[in-house]
C-alpha positions as CSV (number, residue, x, y, z in Angstrom):
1,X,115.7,78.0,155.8
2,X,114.4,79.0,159.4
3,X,112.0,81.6,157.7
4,X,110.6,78.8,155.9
5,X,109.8,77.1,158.7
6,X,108.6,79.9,160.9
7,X,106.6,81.7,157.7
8,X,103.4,79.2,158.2
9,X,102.4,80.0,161.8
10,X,103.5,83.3,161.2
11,X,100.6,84.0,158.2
12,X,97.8,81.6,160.1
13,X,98.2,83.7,163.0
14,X,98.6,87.0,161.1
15,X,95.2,86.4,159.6
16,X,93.3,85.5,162.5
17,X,94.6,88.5,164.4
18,X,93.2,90.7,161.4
19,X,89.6,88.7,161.9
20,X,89.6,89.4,165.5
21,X,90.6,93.2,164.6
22,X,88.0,93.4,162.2
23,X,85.6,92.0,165.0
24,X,86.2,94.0,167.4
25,X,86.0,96.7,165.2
26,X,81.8,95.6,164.0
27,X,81.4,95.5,168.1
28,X,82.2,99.3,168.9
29,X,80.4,100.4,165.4
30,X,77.6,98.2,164.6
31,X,75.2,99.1,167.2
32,X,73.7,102.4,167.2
33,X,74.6,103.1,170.8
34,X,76.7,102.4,173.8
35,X,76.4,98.8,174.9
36,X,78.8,98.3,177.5
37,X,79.0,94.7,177.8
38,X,79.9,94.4,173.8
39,X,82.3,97.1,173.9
40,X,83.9,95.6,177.2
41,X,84.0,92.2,174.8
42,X,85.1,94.8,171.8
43,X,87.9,95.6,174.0
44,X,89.0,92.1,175.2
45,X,89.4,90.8,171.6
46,X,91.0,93.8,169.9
47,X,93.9,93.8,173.0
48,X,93.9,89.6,172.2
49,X,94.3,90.2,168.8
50,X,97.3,92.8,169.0
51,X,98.5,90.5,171.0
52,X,98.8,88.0,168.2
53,X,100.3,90.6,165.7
54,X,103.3,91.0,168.4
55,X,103.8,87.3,168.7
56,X,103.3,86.7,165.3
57,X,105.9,89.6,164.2
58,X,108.6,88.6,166.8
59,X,109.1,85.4,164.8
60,X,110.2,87.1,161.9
61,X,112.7,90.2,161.4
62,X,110.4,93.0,161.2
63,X,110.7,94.7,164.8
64,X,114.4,95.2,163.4
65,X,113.7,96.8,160.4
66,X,110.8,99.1,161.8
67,X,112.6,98.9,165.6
68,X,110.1,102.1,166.5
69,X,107.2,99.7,166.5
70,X,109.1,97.4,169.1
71,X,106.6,97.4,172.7
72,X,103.9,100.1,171.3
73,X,101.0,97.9,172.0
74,X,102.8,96.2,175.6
75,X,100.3,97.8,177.0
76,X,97.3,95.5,175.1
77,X,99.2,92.7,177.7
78,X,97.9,94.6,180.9
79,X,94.3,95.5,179.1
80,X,92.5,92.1,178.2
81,X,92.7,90.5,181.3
82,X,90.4,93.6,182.8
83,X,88.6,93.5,179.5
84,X,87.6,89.8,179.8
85,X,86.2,89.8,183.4
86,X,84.7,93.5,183.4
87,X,82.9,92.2,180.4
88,X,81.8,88.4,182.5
89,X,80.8,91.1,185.4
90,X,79.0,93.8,183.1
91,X,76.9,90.8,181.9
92,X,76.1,89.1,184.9
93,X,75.6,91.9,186.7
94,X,73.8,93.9,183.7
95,X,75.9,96.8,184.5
96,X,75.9,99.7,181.4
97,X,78.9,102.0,183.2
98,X,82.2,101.9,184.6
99,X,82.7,101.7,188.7
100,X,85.4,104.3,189.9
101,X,87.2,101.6,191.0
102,X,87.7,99.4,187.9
103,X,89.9,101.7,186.2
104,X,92.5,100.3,188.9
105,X,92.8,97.8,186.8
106,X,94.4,99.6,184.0
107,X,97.3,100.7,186.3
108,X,99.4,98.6,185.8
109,X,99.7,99.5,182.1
110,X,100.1,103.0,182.2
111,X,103.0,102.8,184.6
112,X,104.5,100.3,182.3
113,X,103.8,102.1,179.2
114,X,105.3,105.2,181.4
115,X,108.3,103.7,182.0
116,X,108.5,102.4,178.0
117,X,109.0,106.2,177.4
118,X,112.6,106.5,177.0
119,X,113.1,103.6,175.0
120,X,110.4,105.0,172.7
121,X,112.3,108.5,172.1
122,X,115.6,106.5,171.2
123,X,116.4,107.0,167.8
124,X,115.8,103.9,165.3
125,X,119.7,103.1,165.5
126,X,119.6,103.0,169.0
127,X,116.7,101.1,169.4
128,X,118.1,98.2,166.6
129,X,121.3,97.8,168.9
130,X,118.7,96.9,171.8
131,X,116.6,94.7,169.6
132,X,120.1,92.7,168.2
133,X,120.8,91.9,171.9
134,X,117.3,90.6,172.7
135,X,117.2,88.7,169.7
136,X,120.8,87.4,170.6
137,X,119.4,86.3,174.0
138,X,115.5,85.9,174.0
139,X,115.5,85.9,177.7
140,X,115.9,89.6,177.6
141,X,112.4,89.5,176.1
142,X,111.6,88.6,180.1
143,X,113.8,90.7,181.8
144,X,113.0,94.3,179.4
145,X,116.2,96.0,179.5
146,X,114.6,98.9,177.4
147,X,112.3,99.5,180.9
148,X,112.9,102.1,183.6
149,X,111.5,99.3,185.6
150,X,113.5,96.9,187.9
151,X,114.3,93.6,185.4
152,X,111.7,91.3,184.9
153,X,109.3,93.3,187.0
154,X,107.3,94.4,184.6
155,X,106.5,90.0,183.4
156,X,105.7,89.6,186.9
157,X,103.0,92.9,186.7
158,X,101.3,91.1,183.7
159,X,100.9,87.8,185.6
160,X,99.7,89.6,188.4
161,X,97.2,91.6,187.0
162,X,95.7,88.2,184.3
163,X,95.8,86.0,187.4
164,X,94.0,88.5,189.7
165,X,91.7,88.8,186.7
166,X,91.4,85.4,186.1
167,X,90.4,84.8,189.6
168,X,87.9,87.7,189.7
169,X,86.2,86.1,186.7
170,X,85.6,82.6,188.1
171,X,84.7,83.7,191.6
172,X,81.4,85.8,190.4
173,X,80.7,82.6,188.1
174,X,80.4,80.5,190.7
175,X,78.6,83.6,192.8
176,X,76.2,84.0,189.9
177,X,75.7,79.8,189.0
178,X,72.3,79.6,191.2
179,X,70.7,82.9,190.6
180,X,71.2,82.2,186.7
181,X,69.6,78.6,186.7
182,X,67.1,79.3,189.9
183,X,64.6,80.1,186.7
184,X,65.5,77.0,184.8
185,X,62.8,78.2,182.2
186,X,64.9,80.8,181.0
187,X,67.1,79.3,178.2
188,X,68.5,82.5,177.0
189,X,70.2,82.9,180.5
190,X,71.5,79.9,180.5
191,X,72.8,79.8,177.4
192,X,74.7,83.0,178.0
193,X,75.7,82.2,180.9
194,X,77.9,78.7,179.4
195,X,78.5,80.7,177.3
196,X,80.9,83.0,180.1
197,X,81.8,80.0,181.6
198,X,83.6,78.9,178.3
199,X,85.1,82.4,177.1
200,X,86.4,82.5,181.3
201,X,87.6,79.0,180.9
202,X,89.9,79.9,177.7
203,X,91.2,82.9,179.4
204,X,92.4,80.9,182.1
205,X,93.9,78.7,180.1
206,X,96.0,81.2,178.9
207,X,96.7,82.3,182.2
208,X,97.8,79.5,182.9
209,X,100.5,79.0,179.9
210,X,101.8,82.6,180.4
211,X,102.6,81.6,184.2
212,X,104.6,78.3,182.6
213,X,106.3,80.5,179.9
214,X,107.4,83.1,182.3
215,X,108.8,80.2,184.6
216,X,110.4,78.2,181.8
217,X,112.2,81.7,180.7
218,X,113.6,82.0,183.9
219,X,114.9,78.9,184.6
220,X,115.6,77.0,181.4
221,X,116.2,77.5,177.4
222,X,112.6,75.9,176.9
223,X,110.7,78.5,174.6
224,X,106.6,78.1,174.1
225,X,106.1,81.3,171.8
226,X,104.5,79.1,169.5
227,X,102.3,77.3,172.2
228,X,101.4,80.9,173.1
229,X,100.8,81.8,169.8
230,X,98.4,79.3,168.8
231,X,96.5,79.7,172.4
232,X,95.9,83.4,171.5
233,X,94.8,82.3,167.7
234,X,92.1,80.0,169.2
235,X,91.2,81.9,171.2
236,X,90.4,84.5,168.8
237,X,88.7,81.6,166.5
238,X,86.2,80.6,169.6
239,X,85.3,84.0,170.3
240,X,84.4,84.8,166.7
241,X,83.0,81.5,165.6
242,X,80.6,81.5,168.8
243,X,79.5,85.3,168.3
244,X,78.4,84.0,164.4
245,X,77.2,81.0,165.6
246,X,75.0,82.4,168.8
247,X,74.6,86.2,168.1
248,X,71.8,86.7,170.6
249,X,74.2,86.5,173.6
250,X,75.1,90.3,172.6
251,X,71.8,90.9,173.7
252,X,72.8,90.0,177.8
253,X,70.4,88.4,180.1
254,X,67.2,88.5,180.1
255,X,64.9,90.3,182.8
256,X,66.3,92.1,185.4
257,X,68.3,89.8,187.9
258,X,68.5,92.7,190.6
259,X,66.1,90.9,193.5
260,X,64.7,94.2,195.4
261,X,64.2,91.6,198.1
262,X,65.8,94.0,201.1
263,X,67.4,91.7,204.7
264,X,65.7,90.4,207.0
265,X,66.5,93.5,208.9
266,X,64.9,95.7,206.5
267,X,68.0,97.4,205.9
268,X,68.4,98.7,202.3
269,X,70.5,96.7,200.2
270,X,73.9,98.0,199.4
271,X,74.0,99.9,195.7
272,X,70.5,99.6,195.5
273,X,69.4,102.2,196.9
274,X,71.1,104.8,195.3
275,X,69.9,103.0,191.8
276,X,66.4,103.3,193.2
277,X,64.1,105.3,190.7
278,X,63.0,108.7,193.2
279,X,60.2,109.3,190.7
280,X,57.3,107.4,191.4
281,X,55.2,109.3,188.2
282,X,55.5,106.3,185.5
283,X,56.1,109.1,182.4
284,X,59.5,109.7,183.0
285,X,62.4,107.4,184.4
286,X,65.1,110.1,185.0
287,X,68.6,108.2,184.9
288,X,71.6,109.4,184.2
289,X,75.3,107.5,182.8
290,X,75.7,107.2,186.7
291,X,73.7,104.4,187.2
292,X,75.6,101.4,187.0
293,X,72.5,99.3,186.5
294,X,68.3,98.6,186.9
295,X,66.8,97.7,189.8
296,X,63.7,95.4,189.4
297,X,61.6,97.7,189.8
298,X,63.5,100.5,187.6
299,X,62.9,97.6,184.9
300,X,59.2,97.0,185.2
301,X,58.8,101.3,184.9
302,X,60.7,101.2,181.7
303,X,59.0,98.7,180.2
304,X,56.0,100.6,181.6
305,X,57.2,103.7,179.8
306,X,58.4,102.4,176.9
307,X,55.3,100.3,176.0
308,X,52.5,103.2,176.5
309,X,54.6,105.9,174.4
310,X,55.1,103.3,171.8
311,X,51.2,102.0,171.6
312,X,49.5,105.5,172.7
313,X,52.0,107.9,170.3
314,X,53.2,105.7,167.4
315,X,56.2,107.7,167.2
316,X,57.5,104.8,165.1
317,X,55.2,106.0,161.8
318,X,58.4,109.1,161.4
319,X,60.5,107.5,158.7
320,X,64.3,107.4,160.3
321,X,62.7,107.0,163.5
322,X,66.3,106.6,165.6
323,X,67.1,105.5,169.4
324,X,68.0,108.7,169.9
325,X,64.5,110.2,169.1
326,X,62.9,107.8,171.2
327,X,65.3,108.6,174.1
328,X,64.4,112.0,173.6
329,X,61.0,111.5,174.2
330,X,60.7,109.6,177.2
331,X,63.6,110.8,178.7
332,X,65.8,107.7,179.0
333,X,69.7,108.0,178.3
334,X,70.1,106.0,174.5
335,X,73.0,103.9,175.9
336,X,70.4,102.4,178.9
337,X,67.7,102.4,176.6
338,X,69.0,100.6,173.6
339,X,70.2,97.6,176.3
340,X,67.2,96.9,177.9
341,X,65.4,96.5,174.3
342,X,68.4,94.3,173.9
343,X,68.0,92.5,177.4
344,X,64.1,92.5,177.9
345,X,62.9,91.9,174.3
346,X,66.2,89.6,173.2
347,X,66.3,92.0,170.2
348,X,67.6,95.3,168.7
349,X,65.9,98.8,168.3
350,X,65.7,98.1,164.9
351,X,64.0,94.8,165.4
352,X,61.3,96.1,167.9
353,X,60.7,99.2,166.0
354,X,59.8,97.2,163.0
355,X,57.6,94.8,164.9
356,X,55.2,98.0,165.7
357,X,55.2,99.2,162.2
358,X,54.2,95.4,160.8
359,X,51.7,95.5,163.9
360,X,50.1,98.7,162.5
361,X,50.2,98.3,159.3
362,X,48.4,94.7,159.6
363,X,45.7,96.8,161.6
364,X,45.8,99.3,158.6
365,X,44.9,96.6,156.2
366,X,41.9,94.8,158.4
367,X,40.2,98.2,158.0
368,X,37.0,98.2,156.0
369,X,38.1,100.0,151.9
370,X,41.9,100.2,153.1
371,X,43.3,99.0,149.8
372,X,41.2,101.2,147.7
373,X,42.4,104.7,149.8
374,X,46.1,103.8,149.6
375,X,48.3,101.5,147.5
376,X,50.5,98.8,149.3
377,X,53.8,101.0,149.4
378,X,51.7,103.8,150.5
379,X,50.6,101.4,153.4
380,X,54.1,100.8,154.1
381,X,54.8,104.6,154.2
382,X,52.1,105.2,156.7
383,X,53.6,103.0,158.7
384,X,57.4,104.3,158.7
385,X,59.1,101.9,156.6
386,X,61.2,104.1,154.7
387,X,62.2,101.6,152.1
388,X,60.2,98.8,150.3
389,X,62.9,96.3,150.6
390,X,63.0,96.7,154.8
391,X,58.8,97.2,154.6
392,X,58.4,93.7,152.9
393,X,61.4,91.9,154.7
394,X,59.2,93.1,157.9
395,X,56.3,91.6,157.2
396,X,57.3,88.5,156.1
397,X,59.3,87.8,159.0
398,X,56.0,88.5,161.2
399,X,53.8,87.0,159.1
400,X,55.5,84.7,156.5
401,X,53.3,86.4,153.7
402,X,54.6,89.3,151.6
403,X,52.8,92.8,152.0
404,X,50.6,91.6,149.0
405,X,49.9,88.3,149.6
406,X,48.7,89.1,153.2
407,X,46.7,91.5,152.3
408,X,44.9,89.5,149.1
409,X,44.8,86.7,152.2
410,X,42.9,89.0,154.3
411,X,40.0,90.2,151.5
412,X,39.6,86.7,150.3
């Protein structure tokens, strides 16, 4: 009878764990390159959604018939709090690598998952004997008998680490609030930036009903695994239903908020001077996985870059023209590349690529006995479309005409 009654949240949950899985899975494959914000976000809802699996499992008996998958992903409890406001700072601060000092954050974790290591060499009918006396007492869930660590201290590691999190995330959005709507103009901004304000907001919420459960375990019989539960499904829900619903916020900011604006003093700002192109020759930008992120002025010589190899060399008319061939050729790592396209034109590589082959093929057409030298796929060809399919979808998103019926437009 109590499976019956526990079976519901137990599958509602399940699945929405195994969307959030699948999600995060389309964030660290999809693009062609390293975009560290997504990936940050990739690993924020893949921890959340292990996280969900655990709960969800602990309500039924299978961590006692497979006892050697009890605490494998504990450490997916110290992760997504770093996840969630690396991923708010990466954006805000349109960083594309890691500071030494972040991986701090992930501490925590490995010394828990460290101290998990006896427990985990314990053979499956000494770990069921554990998992009988936690399930006959779920405040042992709390305390973690099966830790080298003193009781409970491990609980109190995880709250540490989600409310330091927690607090990191909603002091650089208030930090951020009047740079992001001093250009009021820029909607894309703004819209990402509500749009951290409301993934921060959810965390917190969170944070806040873990600090409540951890209380209430201590000091009374209440139990809120189902509250918790149905946080972390939400959760999963509003992260996935926004990212369908407003996909361009995977793109990040747009422009470069970096102000080169040096003190009054006319001393050089802090971490921007060693982000400072050296190079003033405008054909190369030479930047390596180092750089935590663009100046305003490394910005404006990308673009610079970018633009005049893409107009002067057309190296978009090679069929399977990649982001690594274009990084290649002017010397710009693919990671760093492939987010400013995403930042500074508020589309992919793919996207932008395609506009230039539309724009030259449209120029192809306009040129006097055009049609009579090559047919229409031929034009499409010249251009670098490699298939007819992605050649007419192209051109009818530019133009609203198919390949043929701009071009009979164009003679008559």
């Amino acid at each position: 009878m109590m499976n019956e009654v526990i079976n519901w949240p137990f599958t509602i949950v399940f699945f929405v764990a195994l969307l959030g899985l699948l999600v995060s899975v389309m964030l660290l494959t999809v693009n062609q390159t390293d975009i560290f914000p997504n990936r940050l976000l990739a690993g924020y809802l893949g921890c959340f959604s292990l996280l969900a699996l655990n709960y969800s499992l602990m309500t039924t008996s299978f961590f006692l018939q497979f006892p050697h998958t009890w605490r494998i992903v504990a450490w997916a409890s110290f992760c997504f709090a770093p996840f969630g406001y690396l991923y708010v700072r990466s954006v805000l601060e349109q960083n594309f690598w890691f500071r030494k000092k972040d991986l701090l954050w992930f501490i925590p974790g490995l010394i828990h998952t460290a101290c998990l290591i006896p427990f985990f060499v314990l053979s499956s009918a000494e770990k069921q004997v554990i998992l009988e006396k936690i399930i006959a007492n779920r405040k042992l869930i709390i305390v973690e008998p099966e830790s080298l660590l003193y009781d409970g201290l491990g609980v109190w590691m995880r709250v540490g680490v989600i409310v330091a999190s927690a607090f990191a995330q909603m002091r650089i959005l208030y930090k951020w609030r009047p740079i992001i709507y001093r250009n009021e103009g820029n909607h894309q901004n703004i819209t990402n930036y509500k749009w951290l304000v409301l993934f921060s907001l959810t965390m917190l919420v969170f944070c806040i009903l873990i600090v409540f459960q951890v209380f209430f375990h201590m000091v009374m019989p209440a139990d809120l695994n189902l509250l918790v539960l149905f946080t972390i499904a939400f959760t999963i829900l509003f992260i996935c239903s926004y990212l369908l619903y407003r996909p361009s916020i995977l793109y990040g900011m747009r422009g470069w908020l970096q102000q080169p604006v040096a003190p009054a003093s006319d001393a050089p700002i802090p971490d921007q001077t060693e982000l400072a192109t050296e190079s003033a020759d405008p054909s190369t930008v030479a930047i390596d996985k180092k750089k935590i992120y663009l100046s305003v002025d490394q910005g404006n010589t990308i673009r610079q870059v970018l633009e005049n190899h893409l107009l002067v060399n057309s190296p978009y008319r090679k069929t399977g023209y990649t982001i690594s061939d274009l990084s290649n050729e002017v010397s710009i790592p693919s990671y760093l590349l492939s987010a400013f396209i995403n930042q500074e034109y508020g589309k992919n590589f793919n996207e932008l690529i395609n506009e230039y082959r539309v724009d030259f093929f449209l120029d192809l057409v306009k040129q006097p006995d055009a049609n009579s030298q090559y047919k229409l796929e031929a034009l499409g060809k010249e251009a670098g479309f490699n298939t007819r399919a992605s050649f007419i979808r192209a051109v009818k998103k530019k133009t609203g005409l198919t390949p043929s019926d701009f071009v009979t437009k164009n003679n008559s």
